[in-house]
N, C-alpha and C positions, 0 to 999 in steps of 0.2 A: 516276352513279346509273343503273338501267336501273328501267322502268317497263314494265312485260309486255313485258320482252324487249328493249325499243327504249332505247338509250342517250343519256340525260338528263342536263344539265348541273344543277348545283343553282339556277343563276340561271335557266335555261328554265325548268325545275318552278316556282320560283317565278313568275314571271312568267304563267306558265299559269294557275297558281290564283289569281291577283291579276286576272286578265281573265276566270276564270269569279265571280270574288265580284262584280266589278266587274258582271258579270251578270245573278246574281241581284237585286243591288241595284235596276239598273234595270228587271228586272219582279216588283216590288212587295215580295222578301224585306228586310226591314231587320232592323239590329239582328248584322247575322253579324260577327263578330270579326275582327280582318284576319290572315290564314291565314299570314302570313311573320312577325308580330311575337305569332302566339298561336296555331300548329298546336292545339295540343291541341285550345284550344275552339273553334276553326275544325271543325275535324274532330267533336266531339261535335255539334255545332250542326246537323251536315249526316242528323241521325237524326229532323230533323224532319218530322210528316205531315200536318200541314195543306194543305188544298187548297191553298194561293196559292203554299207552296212545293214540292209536288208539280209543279206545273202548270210555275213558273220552274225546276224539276231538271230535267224533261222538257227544255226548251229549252237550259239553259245545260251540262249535263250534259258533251257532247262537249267542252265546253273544261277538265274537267278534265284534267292528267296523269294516262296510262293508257287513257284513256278515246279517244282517238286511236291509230288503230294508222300508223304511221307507216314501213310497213316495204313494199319493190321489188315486191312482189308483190300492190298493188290493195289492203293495207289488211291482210290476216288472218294471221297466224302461219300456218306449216308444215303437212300433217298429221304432220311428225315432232315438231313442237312440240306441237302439240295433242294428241296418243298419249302424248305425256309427262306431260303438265298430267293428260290425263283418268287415267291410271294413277299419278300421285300423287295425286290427289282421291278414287280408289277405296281406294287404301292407306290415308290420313287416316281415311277410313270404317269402314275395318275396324280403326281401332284406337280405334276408340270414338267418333267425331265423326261418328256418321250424317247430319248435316245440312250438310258440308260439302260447297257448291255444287264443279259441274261446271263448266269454265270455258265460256262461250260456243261460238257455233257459230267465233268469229273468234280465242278463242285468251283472252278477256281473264277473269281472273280479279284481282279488286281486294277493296280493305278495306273498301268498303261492303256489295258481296256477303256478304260474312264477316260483319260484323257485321249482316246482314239474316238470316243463318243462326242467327246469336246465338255466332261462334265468339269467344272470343278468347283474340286471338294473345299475350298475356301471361301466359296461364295455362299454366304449366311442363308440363302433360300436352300442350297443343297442341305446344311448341316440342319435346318428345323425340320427339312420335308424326310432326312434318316432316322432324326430324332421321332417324328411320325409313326413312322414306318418300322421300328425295331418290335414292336406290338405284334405288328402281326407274324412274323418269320417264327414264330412260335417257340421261341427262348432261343432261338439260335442265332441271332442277332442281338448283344445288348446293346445300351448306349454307350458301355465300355469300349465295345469293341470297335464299333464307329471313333469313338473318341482316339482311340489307337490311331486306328487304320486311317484318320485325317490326318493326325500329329505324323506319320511316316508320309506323308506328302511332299 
């Protein structure tokens, strides 16, 4: 599995997000689903705004996968990766998805972003207008990775 670029085992991703619930738990979010025997509602849970769980996201946040850049050069993608990302995030735009974020200043574009945008990636105009769009990100975007990166939704 790769996670913005960085190649993940499915047992690390798991383990990652079992150490950021394990997280939240301890500052003060209860009640969240456990994210390896219930993704879904792990993941819907995580659209909550309550102060107590804004405040535990802020903190526990970097331990999700993705959310760590894990890569030789100090932590950030490329600028050739990031020239990629931001030119398929303009394309996305121009095919109808004005509100799809720009990836960070570090390269990291994730599915909370997206669904803070209100995209979603299940909806058959997002998946033709990626499929589009992987063209121009200039090999750094395939349809693979799209294909992933929906299939982890």
């Amino acid at each position: 599995m790769s996670v913005n670029g960085v190649r993940m085992t499915v047992a690390a991703a798991n383990r990652a997000t079992l150490r950021f619930a394990a997280c939240m738990h301890s500052h003060g979010v209860s009640g969240l689903p456990n994210p390896v025997s219930s993704p879904a509602a792990f993941k819907h849970s995580l659209s909550a705004t309550t102060p107590g769980f804004t405040q535990a996201m802020g903190t526990c946040q970097r331990l999700l996968p993705g959310q760590q850049n894990n890569n030789d050069d100090g932590g950030s993608h490329s600028r050739n990766q990031i020239a990629g990302m931001l030119a398929f995030a303009r394309c996305i735009r121009a095919h109808g998805f004005a509100r799809f974020p720009d990836p960070t200043s570090t390269g990291d574009l994730n599915h909370q972003m997206l669904a803070q945008a209100g995209i979603d990636l299940h909806q058959p105009a997002v998946v033709r207008a990626a499929d589009a769009c992987t063209s121009v990100s200039h090999g750094q975007i395939t349809r693979a990775i799209v294909a992933r990166f929906i299939a982890e939704a």
